[in-house]
C-alpha angles and dihedrals in degrees: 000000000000091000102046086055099048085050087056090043098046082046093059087036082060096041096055090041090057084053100045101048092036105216099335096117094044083057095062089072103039114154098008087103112007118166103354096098103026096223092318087122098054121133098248084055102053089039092055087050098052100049102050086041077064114037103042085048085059098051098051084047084050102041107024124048081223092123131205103312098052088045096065099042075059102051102041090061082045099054103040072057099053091042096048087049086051092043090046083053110049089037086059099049089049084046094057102101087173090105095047107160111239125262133214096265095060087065086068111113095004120146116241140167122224107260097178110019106264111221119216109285091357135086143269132149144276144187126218134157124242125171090003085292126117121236140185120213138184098240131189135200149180098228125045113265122206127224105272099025119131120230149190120232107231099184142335128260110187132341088283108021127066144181118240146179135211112264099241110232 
């Protein structure tokens, strides 16, 4: 039995361990495997495996008089359990798209106000609002802008620059 339940302990020790340092251990085998399993292999996989291997290996030694045998013909159906129901889960949270950070082309036609005075054909800065979230851009234009103004983003130049145009009142 001792060894069934360090098996389940050494499983959520791993599993806390693949939390805690967030990747860091999978990355010691990049490329190795990539792509065959299809995180199959991924540490909360293979921790989830391993502790209900153990633990539910401990509990038919403890409460059957099955022994060993019979424990582990138990805990290997258990623990594939335990690790497809960490793999469905982990493959579910990569898949979520809903928090998908925002791209260039989102900035187009985005409100903004002149934070530093833009010269004609140079740069200056803006501020607009995407997401609910400030941010701050390198922007161009074609006619001088004054400091205040509000403007409209045309297009955008690079991941931090963009082209604008005065809002007409």
């Amino acid at each position: 039995m001792a060894w069934f339940l360090g098996l389940g302990i050494a499983g959520v020790v791993l599993l806390a361990l693949s939390v805690v340092l967030d990747g860091l251990l999978e990355g010691l085998f990049d490329g190795l495997l990539d792509g065959v399993f299809d995180g199959l292999l991924s540490l909360p996989v293979v921790a989830g495996f391993v502790s209900m291997f153990g633990f539910s290996g401990a509990i038919v030694l403890g409460t059957t008089g099955m022994g060993g045998v019979g424990a582990v013909a138990v805990a290997i159906p258990a623990g594939v359990g335990a690790g497809w129901v960490a793999y469905r889960l982990s493959r579910a949270l990569m898949d979520d798209r809903s928090g998908a950070a925002p791209r260039g082309a989102d900035l187009v036609g985005v409100a903004g106000s002149v934070v530093t005075a833009i010269p004609a054909e140079g740069y200056g800065e803006i501020l607009v609002r995407l997401a609910g979230q400030p941010l701050k851009l390198a922007a161009r234009s074609e006619v001088p802008v004054a400091r205040g103004t509000e403007v409209w983003v045309d297009r955008t130049l690079s991941h931090t620059a963009v082209s604008v145009r005065p809002v007409e009142p």
